[in-house]
DRENZA-312687 format. One line per 3 residues: number of its first residue (from 1); for each residue y, z, x of C-alpha. Coordinates in nm, 3 decimals. Layout:
<pts>
NUM> Y Z X; ...
</pts>
This chain:
<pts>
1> -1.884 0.737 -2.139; -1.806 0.354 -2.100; -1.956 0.148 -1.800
4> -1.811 0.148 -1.469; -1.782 -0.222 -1.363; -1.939 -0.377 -1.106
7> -1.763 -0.346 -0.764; -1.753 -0.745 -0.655; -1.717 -0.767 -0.281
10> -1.438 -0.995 -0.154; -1.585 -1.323 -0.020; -1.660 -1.222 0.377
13> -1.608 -0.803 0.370; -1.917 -0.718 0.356; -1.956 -0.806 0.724
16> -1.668 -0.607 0.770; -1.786 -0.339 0.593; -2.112 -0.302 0.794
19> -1.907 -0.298 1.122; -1.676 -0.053 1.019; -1.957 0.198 0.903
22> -2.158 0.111 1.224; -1.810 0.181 1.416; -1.864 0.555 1.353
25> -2.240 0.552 1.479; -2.587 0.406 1.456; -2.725 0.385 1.094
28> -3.049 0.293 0.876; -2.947 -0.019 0.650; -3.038 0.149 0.351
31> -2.786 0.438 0.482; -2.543 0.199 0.546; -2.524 0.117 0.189
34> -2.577 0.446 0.027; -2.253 0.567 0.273; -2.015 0.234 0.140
37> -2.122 0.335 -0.214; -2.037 0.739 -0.181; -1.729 0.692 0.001
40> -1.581 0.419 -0.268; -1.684 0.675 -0.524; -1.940 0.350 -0.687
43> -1.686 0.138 -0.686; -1.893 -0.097 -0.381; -2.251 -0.159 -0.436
46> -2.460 -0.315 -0.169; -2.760 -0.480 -0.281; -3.082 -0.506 -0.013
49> -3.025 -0.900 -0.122; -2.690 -0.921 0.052; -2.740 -0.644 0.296
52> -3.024 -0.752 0.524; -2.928 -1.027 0.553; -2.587 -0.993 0.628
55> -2.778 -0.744 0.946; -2.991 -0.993 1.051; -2.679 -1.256 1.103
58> -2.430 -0.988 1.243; -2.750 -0.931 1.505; -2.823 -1.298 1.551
61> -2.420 -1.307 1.626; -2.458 -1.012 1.874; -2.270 -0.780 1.711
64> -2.499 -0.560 1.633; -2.854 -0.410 1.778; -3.117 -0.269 1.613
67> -3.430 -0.052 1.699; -3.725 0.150 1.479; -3.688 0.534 1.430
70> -3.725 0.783 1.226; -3.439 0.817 0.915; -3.387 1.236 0.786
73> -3.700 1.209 0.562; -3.886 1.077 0.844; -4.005 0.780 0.734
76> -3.974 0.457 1.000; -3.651 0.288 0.947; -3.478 0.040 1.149
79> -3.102 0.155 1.258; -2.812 -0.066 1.346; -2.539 0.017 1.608
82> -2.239 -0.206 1.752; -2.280 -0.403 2.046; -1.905 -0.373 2.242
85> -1.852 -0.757 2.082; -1.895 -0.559 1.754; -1.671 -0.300 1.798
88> -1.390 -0.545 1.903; -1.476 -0.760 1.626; -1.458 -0.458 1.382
91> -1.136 -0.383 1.528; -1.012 -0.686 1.457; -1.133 -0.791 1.108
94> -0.996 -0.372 1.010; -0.659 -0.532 1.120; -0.673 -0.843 0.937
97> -0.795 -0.684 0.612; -0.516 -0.427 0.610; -0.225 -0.701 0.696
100> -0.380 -0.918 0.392; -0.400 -0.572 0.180; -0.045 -0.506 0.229
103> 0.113 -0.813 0.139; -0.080 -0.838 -0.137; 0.056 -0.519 -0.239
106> 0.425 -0.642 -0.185; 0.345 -0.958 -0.456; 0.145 -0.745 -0.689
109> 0.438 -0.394 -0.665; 0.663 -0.447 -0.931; 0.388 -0.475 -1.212
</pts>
């Protein structure tokens, strides 16, 4: 069996991607990134080296809070939730990405 590619992230999702997960609920980082890779079947990998840090600056932006507790093995994890900013900005970004997916399905159709 060959290879699956890499799944490249689109310069600026990932931010996106975070809020959209967190939209749904609080979350452990390393949760957040297990979920995006599950639900896009390994297509999306999140790295801790883009991850964290793309938490700390959605927290230093208030979008998001954070506080310790304890993750389903019960280890001490930190989990992220939306701050209302957050959610509106989730909301928003969800919108943009879908307008930009669609017309760049009505270039791309008749291939």
């Amino acid at each position: 069996m060959g290879r699956q590619p890499k799944g490249e992230l689109v310069q600026g999702t990932l931010d996106m991607l975070i809020l959209a997960r967190l939209a749904r609920g609080p979350m452990h980082g390393f949760g957040i990134a297990e979920h995006i890779q599950e639900v896009t079947e390994n297509v999306l990998r999140i790295e801790e080296g883009s991850l964290y840090p793309a938490l700390h600056r959605l927290e230093s932006q208030g979008m998001i809070t954070s506080e310790w507790g304890a993750s389903a093995n019960n280890r001490q994890a930190k989990f992220y939730q939306l701050t209302p900013r957050g959610r509106k900005q989730a909301g928003e970004e969800v919108s943009k990405w879908q307008r930009l997916v669609a017309a760049i399905g009505r270039v791309i159709e008749p291939v």
